[in-house]
PLY file of the C-alpha trace (Angstrom):
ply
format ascii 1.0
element vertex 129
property float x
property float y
property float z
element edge 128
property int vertex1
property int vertex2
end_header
0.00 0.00 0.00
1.20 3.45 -0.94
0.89 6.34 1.36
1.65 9.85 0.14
3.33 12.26 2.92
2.61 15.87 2.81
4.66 18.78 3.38
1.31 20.96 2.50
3.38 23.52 0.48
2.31 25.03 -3.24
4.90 22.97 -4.96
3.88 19.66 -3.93
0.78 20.14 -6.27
2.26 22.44 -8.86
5.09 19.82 -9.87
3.16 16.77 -8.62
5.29 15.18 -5.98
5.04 14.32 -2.17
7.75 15.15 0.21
7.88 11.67 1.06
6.39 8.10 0.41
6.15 5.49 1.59
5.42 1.89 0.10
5.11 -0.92 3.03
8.46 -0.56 5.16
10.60 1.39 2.58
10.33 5.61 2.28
11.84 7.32 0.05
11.97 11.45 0.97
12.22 13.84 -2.13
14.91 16.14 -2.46
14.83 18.67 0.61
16.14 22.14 0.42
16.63 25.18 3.30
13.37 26.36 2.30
10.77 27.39 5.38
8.04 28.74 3.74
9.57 32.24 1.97
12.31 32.26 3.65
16.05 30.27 2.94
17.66 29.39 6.40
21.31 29.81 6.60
22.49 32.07 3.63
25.43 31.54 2.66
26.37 28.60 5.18
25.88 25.59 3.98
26.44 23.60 7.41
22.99 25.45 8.67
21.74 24.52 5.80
22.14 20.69 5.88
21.45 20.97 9.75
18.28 22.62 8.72
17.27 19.99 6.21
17.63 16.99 8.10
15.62 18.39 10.71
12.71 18.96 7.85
13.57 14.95 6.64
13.43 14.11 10.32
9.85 15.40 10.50
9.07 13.44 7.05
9.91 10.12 8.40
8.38 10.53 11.26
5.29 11.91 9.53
5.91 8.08 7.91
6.48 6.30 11.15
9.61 6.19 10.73
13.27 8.04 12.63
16.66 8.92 11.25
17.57 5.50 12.67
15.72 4.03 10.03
17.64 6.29 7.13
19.77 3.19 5.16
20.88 6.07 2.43
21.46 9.95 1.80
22.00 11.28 -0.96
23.68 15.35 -0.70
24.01 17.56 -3.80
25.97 20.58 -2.79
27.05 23.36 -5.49
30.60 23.64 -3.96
31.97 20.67 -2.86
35.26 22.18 -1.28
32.86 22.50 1.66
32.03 19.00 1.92
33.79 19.11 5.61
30.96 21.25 6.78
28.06 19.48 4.92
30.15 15.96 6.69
30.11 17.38 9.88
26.30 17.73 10.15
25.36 14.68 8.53
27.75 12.93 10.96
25.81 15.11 13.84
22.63 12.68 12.63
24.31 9.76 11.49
27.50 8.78 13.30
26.13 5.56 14.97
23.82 4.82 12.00
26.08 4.87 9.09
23.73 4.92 5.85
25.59 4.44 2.34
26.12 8.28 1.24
27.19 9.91 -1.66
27.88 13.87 -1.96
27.56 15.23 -5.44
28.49 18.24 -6.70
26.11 19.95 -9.15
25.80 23.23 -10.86
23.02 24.89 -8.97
19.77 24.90 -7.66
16.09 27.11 -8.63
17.31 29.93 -6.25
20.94 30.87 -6.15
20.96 31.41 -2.29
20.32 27.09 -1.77
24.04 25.12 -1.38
22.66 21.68 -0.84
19.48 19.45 -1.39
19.37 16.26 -0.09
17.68 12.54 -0.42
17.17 10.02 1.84
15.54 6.57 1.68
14.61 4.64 5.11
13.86 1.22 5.61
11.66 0.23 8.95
12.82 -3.57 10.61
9.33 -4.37 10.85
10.25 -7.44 12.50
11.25 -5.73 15.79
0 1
1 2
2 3
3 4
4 5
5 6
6 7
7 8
8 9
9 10
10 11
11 12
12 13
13 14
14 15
15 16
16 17
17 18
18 19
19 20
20 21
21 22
22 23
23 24
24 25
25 26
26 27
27 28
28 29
29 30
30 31
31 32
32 33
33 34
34 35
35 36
36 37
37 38
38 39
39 40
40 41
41 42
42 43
43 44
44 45
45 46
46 47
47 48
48 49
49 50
50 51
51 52
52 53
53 54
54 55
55 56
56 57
57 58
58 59
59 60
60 61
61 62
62 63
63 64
64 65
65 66
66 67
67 68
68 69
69 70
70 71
71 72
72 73
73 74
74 75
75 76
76 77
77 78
78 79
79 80
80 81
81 82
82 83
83 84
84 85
85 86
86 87
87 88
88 89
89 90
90 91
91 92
92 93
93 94
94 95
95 96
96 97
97 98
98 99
99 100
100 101
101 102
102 103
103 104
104 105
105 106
106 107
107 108
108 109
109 110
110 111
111 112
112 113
113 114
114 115
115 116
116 117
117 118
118 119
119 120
120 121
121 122
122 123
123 124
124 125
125 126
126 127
127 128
C-alpha cells in the first residue's frame, strides 16, 4: 500500500510530488532544500543549511512512522563541494552511529541561487522488531 506524505506547500501540487512516500516498510523522501516557507535558512552557510534539512527529513519520516535510525541512504548535492567538511560534519551530527551508504555530489546549482545543498534520503523500517 502506498501512502503519500505531505509537506502541504504550493509545490507539492504544482510539480506533482510528495515530500515523502512510503510503500510498506521502505520511504523514500524527495529532495529537501533550506526552504521554510519564503524564507532560505542559513544564507550563505551551507552547514545550517544541511542541519536545517535533516531536521525537515526528520519530521518526514516521522510523519511516515519512521526516525533517522531508520535512514539506510542519503543522498547530498551541494554546489561547492570544497565545503564538503561542513556538509560531513552535520550529517555525521545525525548519522554517526547509523552509518547509511552516502554519496555527496556536486552539481551546478539549484532554482534559487541562495540554496548550497538538497538532499535525499531513503529509510527502511525492521518491521520485524
Amino acid at each position: 500500500m502506498r501512502h503519500n506524505i505531505s509537506s502541504n506547500t504550493i509545490w507539492e501540487d504544482r510539480i506533482g510530488y510528495s515530500r515523502a512516500v512510503r510503500v510498506g516498510n521502505v520511504i523514500e523522501v524527495s529532495g529537501t532544500t533550506a526552504v521554510d516557507g519564503d524564507t532560505i535558512i542559513g544564507q550563505g552557510n551551507i552547514y545550517a543549511q544541511t542541519k536545517f534539512i535533516f531536521g525537515k527529513i526528520g519530521k518526514a519520516l516521522t510523519d511516515a512512522g519512521a526516525g533517522m535510525k531508520d535512514v539506510v541512504r542519503t543522498r547530498m548535492f551541494v554546489t561547492d563541494i570544497s565545503q564538503s567538511d561542513e556538509v560531513g560534519r552535520a550529517h555525521a551530527e545525525y548519522f554517526h552511529e547509523i552509518k547509511p551508504a552516502a554519496s555527496m555530489i556536486e552539481v551546478k546549482g539549484f532554482i534559487h541561487p541562495d540554496l548550497l545543498i538538497e538532499i535525499e534520503v531513503t529509510a527502511i523500517i525492521d518491521i520485524e522488531n
